[in-house]
BAROTI-43075 format. One record per residue (C-alpha): residue number from 1; z, y, x. Coordinates in Angstrom, 3 decimals. Example, Ala and Ser with C-alpha at 12.3 -4.5 7.8 and 13.67 -1.06 7.14 Angstrom:
# residues 2
- 1,7.800,-4.500,12.300
- 2,7.140,-1.060,13.670
***
This chain:
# residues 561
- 1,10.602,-19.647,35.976
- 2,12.125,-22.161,38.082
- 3,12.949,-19.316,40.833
- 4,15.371,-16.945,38.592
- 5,16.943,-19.564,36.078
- 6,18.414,-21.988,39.056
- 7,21.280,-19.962,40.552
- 8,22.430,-20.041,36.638
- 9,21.708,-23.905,36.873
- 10,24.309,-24.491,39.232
- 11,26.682,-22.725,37.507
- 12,25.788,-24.898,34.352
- 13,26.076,-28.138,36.314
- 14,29.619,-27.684,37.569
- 15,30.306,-26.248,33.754
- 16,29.277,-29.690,32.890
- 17,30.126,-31.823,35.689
- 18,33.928,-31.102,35.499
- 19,36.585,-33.216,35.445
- 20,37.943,-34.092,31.996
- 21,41.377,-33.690,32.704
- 22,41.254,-30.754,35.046
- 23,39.319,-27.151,34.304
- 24,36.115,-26.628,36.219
- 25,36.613,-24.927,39.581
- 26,34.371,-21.595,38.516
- 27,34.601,-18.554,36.281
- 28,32.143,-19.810,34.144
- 29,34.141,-21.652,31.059
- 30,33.916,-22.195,27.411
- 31,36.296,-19.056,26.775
- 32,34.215,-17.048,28.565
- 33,30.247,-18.727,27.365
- 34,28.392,-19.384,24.498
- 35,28.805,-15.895,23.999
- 36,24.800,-14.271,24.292
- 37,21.269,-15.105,24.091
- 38,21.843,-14.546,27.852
- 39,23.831,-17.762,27.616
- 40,22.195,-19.553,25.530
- 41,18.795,-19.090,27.873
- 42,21.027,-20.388,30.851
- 43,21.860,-23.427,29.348
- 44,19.106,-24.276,28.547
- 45,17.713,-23.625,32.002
- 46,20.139,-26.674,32.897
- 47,17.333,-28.976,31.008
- 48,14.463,-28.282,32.891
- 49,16.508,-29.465,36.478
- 50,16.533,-33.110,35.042
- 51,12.653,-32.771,33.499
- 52,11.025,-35.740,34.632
- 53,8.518,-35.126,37.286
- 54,6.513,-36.376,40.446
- 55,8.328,-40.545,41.130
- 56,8.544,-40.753,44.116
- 57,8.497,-44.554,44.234
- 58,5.248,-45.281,42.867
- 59,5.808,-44.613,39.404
- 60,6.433,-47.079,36.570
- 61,3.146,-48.191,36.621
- 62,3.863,-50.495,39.662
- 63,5.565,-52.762,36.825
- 64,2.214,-53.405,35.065
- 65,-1.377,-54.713,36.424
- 66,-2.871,-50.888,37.007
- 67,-0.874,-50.373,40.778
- 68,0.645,-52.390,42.959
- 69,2.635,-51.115,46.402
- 70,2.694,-53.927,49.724
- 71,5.908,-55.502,48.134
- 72,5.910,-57.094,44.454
- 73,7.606,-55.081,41.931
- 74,10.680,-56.924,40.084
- 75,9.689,-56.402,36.414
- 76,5.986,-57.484,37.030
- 77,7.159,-60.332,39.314
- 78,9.814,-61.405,36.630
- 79,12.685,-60.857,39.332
- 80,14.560,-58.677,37.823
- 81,17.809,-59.905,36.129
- 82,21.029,-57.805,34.206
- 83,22.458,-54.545,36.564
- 84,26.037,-53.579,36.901
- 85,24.933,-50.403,36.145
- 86,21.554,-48.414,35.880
- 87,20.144,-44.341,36.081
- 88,17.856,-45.480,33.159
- 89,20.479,-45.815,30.599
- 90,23.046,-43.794,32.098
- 91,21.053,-40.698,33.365
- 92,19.353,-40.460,30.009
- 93,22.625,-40.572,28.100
- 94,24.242,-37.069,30.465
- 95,21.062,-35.564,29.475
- 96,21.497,-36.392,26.490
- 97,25.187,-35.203,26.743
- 98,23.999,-31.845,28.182
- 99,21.719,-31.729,25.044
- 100,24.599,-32.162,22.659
- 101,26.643,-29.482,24.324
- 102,24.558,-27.099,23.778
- 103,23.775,-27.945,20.317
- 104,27.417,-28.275,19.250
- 105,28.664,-25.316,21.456
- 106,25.565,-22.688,21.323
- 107,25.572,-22.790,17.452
- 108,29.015,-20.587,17.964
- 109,27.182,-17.398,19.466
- 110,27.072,-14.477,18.420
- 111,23.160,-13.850,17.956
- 112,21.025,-13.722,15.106
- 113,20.270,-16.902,13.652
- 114,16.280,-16.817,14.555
- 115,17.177,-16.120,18.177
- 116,19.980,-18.616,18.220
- 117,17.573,-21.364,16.650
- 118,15.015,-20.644,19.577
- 119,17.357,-21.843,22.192
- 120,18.524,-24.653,20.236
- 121,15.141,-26.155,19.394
- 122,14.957,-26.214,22.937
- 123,17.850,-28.470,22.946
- 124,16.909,-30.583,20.569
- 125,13.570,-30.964,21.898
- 126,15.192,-32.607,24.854
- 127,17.539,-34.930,22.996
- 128,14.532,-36.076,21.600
- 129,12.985,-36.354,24.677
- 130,15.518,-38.520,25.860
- 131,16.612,-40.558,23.077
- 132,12.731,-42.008,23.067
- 133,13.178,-42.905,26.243
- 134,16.003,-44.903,25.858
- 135,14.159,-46.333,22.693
- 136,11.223,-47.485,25.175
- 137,13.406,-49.277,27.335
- 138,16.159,-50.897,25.834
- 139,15.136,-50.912,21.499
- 140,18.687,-50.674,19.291
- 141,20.628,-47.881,21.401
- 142,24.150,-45.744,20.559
- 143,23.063,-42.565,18.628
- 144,25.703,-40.038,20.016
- 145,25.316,-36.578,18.808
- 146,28.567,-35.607,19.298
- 147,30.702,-34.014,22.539
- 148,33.376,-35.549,23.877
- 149,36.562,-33.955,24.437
- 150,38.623,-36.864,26.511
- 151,38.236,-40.152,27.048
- 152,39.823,-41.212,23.733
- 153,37.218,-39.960,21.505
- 154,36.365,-43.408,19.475
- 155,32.647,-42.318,19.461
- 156,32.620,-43.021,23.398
- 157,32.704,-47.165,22.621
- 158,30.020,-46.582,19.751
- 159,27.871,-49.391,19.414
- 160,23.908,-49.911,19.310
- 161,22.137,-47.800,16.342
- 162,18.654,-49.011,15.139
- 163,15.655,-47.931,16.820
- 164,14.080,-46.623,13.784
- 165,17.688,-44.365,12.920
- 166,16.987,-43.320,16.631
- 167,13.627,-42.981,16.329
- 168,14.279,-40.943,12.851
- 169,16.332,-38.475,14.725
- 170,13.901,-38.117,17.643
- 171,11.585,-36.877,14.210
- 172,14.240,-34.407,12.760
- 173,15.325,-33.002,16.434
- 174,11.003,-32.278,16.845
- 175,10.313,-30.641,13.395
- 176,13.589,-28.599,14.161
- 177,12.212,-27.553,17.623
- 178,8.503,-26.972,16.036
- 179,9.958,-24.842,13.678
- 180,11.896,-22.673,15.961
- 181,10.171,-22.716,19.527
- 182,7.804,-19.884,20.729
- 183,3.840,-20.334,20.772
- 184,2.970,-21.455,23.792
- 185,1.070,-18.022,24.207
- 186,3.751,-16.645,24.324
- 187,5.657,-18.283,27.002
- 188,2.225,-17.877,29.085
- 189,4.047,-15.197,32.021
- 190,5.399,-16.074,35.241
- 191,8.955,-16.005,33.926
- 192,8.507,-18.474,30.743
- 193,5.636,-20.881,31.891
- 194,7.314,-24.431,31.770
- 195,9.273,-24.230,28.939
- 196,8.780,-26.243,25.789
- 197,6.714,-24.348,23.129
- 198,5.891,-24.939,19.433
- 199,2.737,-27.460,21.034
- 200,5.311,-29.364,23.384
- 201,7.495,-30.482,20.122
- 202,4.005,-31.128,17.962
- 203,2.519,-32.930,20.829
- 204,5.880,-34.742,21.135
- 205,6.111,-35.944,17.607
- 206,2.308,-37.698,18.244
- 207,3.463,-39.857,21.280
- 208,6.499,-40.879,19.477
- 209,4.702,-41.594,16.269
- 210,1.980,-43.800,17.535
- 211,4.108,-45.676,20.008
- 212,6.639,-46.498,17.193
- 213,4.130,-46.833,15.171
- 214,2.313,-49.490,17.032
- 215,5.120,-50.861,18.259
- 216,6.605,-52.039,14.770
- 217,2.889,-53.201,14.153
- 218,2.069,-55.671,17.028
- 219,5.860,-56.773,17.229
- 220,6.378,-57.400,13.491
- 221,9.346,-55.551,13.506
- 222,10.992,-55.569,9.729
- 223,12.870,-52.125,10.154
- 224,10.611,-49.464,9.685
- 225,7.174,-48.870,8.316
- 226,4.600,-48.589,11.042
- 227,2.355,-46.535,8.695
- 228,4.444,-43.836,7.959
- 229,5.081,-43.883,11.664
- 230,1.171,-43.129,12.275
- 231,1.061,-40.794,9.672
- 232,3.387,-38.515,11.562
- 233,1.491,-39.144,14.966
- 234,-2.222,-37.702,12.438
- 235,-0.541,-34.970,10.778
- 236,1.041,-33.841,14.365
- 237,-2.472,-34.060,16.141
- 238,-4.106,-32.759,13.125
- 239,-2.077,-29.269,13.081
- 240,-3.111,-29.157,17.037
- 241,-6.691,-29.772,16.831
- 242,-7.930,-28.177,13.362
- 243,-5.237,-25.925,12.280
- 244,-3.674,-24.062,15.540
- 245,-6.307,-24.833,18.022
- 246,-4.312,-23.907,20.905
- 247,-5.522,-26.183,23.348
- 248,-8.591,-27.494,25.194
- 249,-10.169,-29.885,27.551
- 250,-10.021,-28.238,30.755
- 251,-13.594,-28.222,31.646
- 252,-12.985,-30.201,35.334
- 253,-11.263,-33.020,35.827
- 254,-11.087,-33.302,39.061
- 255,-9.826,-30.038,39.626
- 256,-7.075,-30.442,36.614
- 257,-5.032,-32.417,38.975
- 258,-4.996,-29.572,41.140
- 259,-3.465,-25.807,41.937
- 260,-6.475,-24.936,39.894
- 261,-5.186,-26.659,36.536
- 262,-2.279,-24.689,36.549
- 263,-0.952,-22.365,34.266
- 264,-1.526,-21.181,30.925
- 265,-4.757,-20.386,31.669
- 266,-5.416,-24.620,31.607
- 267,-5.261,-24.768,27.323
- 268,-4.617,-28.686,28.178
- 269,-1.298,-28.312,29.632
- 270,1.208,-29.301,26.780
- 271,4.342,-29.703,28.832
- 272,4.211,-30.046,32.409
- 273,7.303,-29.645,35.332
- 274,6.962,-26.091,37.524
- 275,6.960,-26.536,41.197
- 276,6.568,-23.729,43.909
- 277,5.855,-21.200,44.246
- 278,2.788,-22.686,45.656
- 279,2.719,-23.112,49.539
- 280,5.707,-21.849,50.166
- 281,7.672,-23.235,53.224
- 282,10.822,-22.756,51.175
- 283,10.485,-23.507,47.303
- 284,13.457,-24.535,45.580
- 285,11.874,-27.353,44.166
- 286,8.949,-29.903,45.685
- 287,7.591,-32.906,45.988
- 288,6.023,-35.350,48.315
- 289,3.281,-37.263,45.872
- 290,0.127,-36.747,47.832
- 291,2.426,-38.715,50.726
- 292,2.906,-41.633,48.440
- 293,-1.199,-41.578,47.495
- 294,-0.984,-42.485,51.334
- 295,1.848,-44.699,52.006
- 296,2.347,-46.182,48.528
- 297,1.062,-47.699,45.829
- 298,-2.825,-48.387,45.631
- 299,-5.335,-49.324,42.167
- 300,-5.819,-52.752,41.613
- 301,-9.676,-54.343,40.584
- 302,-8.311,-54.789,37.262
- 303,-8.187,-51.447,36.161
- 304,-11.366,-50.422,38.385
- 305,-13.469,-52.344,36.187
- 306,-12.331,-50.940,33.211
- 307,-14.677,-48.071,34.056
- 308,-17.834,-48.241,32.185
- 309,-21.529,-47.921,33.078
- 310,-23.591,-45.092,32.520
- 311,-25.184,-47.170,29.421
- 312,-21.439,-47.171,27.958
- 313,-21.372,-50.919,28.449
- 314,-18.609,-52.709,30.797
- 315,-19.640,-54.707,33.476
- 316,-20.286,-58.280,31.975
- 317,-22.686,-56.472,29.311
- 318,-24.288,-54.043,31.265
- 319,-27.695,-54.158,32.836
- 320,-26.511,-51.681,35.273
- 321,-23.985,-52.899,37.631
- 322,-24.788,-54.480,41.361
- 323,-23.966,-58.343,40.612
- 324,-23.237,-59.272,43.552
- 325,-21.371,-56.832,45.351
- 326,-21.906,-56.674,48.825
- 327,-20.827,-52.854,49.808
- 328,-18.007,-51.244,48.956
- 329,-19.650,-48.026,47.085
- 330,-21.714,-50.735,44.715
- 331,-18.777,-49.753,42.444
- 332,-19.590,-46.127,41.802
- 333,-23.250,-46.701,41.018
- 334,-24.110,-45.886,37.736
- 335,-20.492,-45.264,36.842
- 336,-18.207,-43.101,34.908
- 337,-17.974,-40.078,37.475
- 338,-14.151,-40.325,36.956
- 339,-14.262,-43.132,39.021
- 340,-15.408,-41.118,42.142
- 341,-12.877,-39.142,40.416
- 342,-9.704,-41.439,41.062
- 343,-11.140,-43.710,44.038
- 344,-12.162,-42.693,47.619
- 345,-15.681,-43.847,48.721
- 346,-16.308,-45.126,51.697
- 347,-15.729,-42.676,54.261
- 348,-14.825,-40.266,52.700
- 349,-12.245,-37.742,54.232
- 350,-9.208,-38.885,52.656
- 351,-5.527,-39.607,53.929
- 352,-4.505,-38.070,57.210
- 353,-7.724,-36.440,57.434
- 354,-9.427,-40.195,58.313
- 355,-12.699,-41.688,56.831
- 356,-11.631,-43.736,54.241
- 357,-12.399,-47.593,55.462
- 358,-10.990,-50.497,53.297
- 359,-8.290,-52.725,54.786
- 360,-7.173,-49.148,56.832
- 361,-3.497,-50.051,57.090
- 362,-3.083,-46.777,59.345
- 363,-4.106,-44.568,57.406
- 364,-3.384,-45.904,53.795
- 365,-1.450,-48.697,52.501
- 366,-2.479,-52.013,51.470
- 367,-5.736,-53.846,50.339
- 368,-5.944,-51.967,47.069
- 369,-8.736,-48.971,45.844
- 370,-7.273,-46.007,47.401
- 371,-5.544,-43.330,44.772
- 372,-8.001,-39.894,45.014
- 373,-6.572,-38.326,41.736
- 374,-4.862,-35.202,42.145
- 375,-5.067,-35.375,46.503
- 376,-4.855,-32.373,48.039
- 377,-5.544,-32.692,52.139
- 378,-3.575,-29.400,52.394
- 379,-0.536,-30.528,49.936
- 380,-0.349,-33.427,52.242
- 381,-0.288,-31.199,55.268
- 382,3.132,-29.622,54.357
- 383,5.651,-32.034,55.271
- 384,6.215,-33.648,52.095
- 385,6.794,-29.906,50.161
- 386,4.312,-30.336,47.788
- 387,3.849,-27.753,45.093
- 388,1.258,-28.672,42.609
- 389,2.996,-28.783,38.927
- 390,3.238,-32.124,37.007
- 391,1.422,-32.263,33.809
- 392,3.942,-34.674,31.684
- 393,1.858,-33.791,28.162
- 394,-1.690,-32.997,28.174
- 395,-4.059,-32.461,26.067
- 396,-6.484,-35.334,26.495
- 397,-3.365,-37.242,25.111
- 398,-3.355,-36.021,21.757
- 399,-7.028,-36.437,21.332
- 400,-6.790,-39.978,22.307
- 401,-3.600,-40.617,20.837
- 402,-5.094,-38.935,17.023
- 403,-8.695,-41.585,17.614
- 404,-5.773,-44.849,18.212
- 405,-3.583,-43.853,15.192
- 406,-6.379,-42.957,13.005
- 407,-7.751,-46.841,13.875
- 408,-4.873,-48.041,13.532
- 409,-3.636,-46.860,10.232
- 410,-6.847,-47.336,8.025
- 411,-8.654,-50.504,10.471
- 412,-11.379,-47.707,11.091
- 413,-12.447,-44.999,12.675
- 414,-15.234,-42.492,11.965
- 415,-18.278,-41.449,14.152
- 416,-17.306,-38.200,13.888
- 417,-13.985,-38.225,14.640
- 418,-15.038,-40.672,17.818
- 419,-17.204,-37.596,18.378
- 420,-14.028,-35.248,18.749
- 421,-11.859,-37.115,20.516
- 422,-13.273,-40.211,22.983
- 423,-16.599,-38.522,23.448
- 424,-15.367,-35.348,23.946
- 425,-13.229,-36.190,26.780
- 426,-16.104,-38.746,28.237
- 427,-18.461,-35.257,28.062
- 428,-15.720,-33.090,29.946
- 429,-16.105,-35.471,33.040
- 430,-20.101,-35.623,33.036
- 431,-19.601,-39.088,31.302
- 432,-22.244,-38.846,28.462
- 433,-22.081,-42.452,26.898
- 434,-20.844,-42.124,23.150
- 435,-18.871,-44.572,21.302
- 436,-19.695,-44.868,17.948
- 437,-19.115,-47.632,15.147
- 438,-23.050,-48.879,15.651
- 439,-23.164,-49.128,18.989
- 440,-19.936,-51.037,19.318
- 441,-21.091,-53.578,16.591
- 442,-24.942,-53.943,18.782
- 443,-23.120,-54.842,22.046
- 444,-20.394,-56.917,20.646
- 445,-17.579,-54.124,21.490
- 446,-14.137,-53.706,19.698
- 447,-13.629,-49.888,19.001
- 448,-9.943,-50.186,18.985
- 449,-10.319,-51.679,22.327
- 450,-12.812,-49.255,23.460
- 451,-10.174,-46.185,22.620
- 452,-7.803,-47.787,24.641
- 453,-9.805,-48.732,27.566
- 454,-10.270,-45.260,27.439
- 455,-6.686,-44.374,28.003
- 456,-6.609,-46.637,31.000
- 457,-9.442,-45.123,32.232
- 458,-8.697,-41.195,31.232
- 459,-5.226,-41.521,32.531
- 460,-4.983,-43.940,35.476
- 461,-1.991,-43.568,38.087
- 462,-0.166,-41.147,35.535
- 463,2.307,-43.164,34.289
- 464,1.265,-44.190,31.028
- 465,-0.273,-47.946,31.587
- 466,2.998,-49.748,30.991
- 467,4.367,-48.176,28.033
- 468,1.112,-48.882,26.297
- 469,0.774,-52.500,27.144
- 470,4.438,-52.777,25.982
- 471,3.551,-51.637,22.468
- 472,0.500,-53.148,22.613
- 473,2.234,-56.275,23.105
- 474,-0.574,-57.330,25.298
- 475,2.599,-57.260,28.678
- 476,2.587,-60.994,28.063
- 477,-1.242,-61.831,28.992
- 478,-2.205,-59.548,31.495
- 479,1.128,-59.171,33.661
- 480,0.835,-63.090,34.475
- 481,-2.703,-62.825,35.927
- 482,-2.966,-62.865,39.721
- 483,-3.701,-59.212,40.612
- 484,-7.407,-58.539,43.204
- 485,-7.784,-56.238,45.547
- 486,-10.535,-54.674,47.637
- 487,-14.141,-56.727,48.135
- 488,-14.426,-57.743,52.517
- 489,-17.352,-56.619,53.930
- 490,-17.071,-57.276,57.374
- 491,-19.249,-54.084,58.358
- 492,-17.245,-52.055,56.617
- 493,-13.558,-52.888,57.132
- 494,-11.004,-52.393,59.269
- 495,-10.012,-55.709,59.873
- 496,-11.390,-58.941,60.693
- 497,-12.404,-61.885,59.056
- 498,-9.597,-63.478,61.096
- 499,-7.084,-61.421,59.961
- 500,-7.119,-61.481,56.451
- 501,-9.799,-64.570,55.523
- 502,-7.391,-66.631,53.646
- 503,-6.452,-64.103,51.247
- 504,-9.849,-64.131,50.319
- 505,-11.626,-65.704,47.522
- 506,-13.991,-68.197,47.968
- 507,-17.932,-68.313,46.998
- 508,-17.316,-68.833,43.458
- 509,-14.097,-66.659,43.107
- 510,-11.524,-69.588,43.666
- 511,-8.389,-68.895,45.469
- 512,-6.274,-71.629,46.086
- 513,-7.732,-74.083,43.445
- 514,-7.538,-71.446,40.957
- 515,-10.653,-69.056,39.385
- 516,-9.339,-65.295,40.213
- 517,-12.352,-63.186,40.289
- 518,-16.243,-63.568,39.486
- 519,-17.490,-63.451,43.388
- 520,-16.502,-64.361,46.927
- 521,-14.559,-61.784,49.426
- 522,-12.023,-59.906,47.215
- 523,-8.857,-59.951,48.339
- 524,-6.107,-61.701,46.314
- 525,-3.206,-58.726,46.373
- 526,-0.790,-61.518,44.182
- 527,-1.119,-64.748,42.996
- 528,-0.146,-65.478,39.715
- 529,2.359,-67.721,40.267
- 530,4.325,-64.703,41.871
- 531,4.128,-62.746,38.680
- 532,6.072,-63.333,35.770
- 533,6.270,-62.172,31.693
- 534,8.725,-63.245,29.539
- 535,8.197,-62.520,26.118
- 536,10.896,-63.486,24.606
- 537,12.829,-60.830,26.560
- 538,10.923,-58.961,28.887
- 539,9.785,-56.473,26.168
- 540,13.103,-54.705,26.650
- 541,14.991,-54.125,29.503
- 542,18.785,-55.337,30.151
- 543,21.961,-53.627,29.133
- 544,24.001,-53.169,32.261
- 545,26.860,-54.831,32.274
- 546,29.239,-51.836,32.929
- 547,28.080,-50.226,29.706
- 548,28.951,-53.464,27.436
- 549,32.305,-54.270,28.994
- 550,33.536,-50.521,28.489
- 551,32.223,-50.474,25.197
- 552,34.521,-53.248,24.890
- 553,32.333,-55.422,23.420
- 554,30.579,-53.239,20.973
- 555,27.321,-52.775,22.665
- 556,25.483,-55.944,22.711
- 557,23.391,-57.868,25.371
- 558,19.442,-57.744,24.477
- 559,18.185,-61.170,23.795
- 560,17.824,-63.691,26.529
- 561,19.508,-61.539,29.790
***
């Protein structure tokens, strides 16, 4: 898709790049657009350029406890104060721009209505898309669905909307696209895979639901009822799972993070971001993330011992684990296999085609658990054109999104749904422990916790950690804990005792007068007086400055920057 829609692409970006006082320096102008489906398609093409894909700088994970890279982040660290100006506001509100363009200027074409709706869904889809992201990030934000002609326009100085009229719209621009997008059958051929389908907008309307949902619970919010919010997240996931049962587990998780997982032929890609073609020299578009599983950001302990023993038990209830640990594999024994999954063993051929050796500054970065998931030796090998697609929706997501809200909502889950959902993903990955209500209550386990120590666990290093403590409201205990690294073992590191023995813990897990850890020789990655939560702020990022003083006041400061 990517290969015949970007030459049209270009031609839409300097269509809506142009000056406002001067006409755009190309044939292609609104007297002579919006005229065909032929159109239509090619402006919409313009959406997929800014689809979020591989980060190249870690990720926005960095910002919680799951990753760190060998400087602090900002946001986790608390250093982070109010920018002049910043991509994440102002990138999402062009897209959003581009969305409205097409929305206001597409509905004038000459096409049937069906086959003008189909483009515009797309549209919308993306406006939603956007507008939740800005919703994430900064709460109350300008709802613009209008274009601007000049600079006059009064809605350009708009001020801040609600989130839940924002979020409300994200709703009606989803049903819209749900009702009008193709089946993702049907967009299944070389020349259609990666656009949004039918699923994408369904899928869609579950994230949003649950996060707001959530959200409005655990922050008390008083706009907005976090029920009804929920409710949309079920009946989403419950129209993909019983009624139109387009989608599946892919049946190896290992190899979904590969060339192998690509494709309509995967039923758990939702929406994911076309690269390629694959391993060629020359694609148009590429990325470089198996580099940056090398020379970036690393796992911390924390989230490795989320991963549960083969007896479905963590590791201060289980029977099962190695207490102490004294080699670096004790932490795959009896383990969920998507552990071996995510994390290299020891010595195993990883990075730069070395045996993986902790404290291997060489030939990986840091003193954190090396990132496995999704590295390709050969990807790695092409000069930083990688190919591989990113999955942005999958289907693991709704499953495990449908068990939260269903908990959620009612304070209860059944066994059976349990059954569809957490222990049907567990089962894909050779994981065979089930969670159910009884055993939970005989080991002393929290369900709702248990479904989302599963998301950690099911979707480590892809970008999901921090949103969900955010809504979780859980940012402001675990972000101020000191962060551990990889366990010394003198015959199996790199380095020396020397070298790195005072970032060390001692024999009871003390690190500079404070308790960090359960056991001697793990590595202290940050201290916790070097990270920093606010709460009274920190659960929403600052306005830049240039957007309130050309609002001219209108747009208001969050609280506390």
């Amino acid at each position: 898709m990517i290969k015949n829609f970007t030459l049209i692409c270009i031609c839409m970006m300097a269509l809506y790049s142009c000056s406002l006082d001067k006409e755009p320096e190309t044939t292609l102008t609104d007297a002579t657009f919006w005229k065909s489906e032929t159109d239509l398609r090619g402006a919409c093409n313009r959406l997929y350029i800014d689809l979020p894909g591989f980060i190249q700088t870690g990720g926005t994970d960095l910002r919680s406890d799951e990753a760190v890279m060998l400087t602090p982040n900002p946001i986790s660290s608390g250093n982070w104060s109010v920018p002049e100006k910043a991509d994440e506001w102002t990138g999402n509100y062009n897209k959003i721009g581009v969305c409205n363009n097409i929305i206001v200027k597409g509905d004038k074409a000459s096409v049937k209505e069906e086959v003008k709706n189909r483009w515009l869904a797309e549209a919308h889809f993306f406006r939603a898309f956007y507008y939740f992201d800005l919703v994430k990030k900064y709460g109350d934000v300008p709802l613009i669905l209008q274009i601007f002609e000049n600079t006059t326009d009064s809605g350009i100085k708009k001020g801040r909307d609600s989130r839940e009229k924002v979020i409300q719209q994200c709703y009606t621009d989803l049903e819209f696209a749900s009702q009008h997008l193709p089946d993702i059958d049907d967009l299944s051929d070389a020349n259609n895979w990666g656009r949004v389908s039918r699923s994408a907008a369904l899928a869609m309307l579950v994230r949003i639901g649950l996060y707001e949902g959530t959200y409005i619970k655990y922050h008390r919010l008083l706009e907005g009822d976090y029920e009804e919010h929920l409710k949309k997240a079920i009946d989403a996931a419950e129209t993909m799972i019983y009624k139109e049962k387009k989608h599946e587990l892919y049946p190896d998780f290992q190899k979904l993070f590969y060339f192998d997982g690509e494709g309509r032929q995967n039923k758990e890609n939702i929406l994911v971001k076309v690269y390629g073609p694959n391993g060629a020299t020359n694609a148009i578009l590429t990325h470089n993330q198996s580099a940056m599983k090398a020379n970036g950001a690393t796992i911390t302990r924390q989230m490795i011992d989320n991963f549960l023993y083969v007896d479905g038990l963590p590791w201060d209830k289980t029977n099962l684990a190695i207490k102490p640990e004294i080699q670096y594999d004790d932490i795959f024994k009896n383990r969920d296999p998507r552990l071996g999954m995510s994390v290299f063993r020891y010595q195993e051929l990883s990075y730069k085609g070395a045996l993986y050796r902790p404290f291997d500054d060489t030939n990986h970065n840091g003193a954190g658990y090396p990132i496995k998931k999704g590295y390709m030796n050969n990807e790695f090998n092409t000069n930083n054109k990688e190919t591989v697609d990113k999955m942005i929706i999958r289907y693991a997501e709704v499953l495990l999104s449908y068990a939260e809200a269903l908990y959620e909502l009612n304070g209860a889950i059944s066994n059976m749904k349990l059954n569809e959902t957490v222990n049907e993903i567990r089962r894909r990955s050779g994981f065979m422990a089930s969670l159910t209500n009884e055993f939970a209550q005989a080991n002393g386990l929290c369900v709702r916790d248990e479904i989302r120590r599963e998301r950690m666990v099911e979707f480590l290093c892809e970008d999901m950690h921090y949103d969900d403590i955010i809504r979780w409201k859980t940012a402001e205990n675990v972000l101020p804990k000191p962060l551990i690294g990889l366990l010394f073992n003198s015959s199996e590191s790199i380095k020396s005792f020397e070298e790195i023995g005072n970032k060390l813990t001692d024999s009871e897990g003390f690190y500079n007068g404070v308790k960090v850890y359960r056991q001697a020789n793990f590595y202290v990655l940050e201290e916790a007086s070097t990270r920093s939560f606010n709460p009274g702020r920190d659960y929403l990022y600052p306005i830049p400055s240039y957007e309130i003083a050309t609002s001219e006041g209108n747009i208001k400061q969050n609280p506390n920057w």
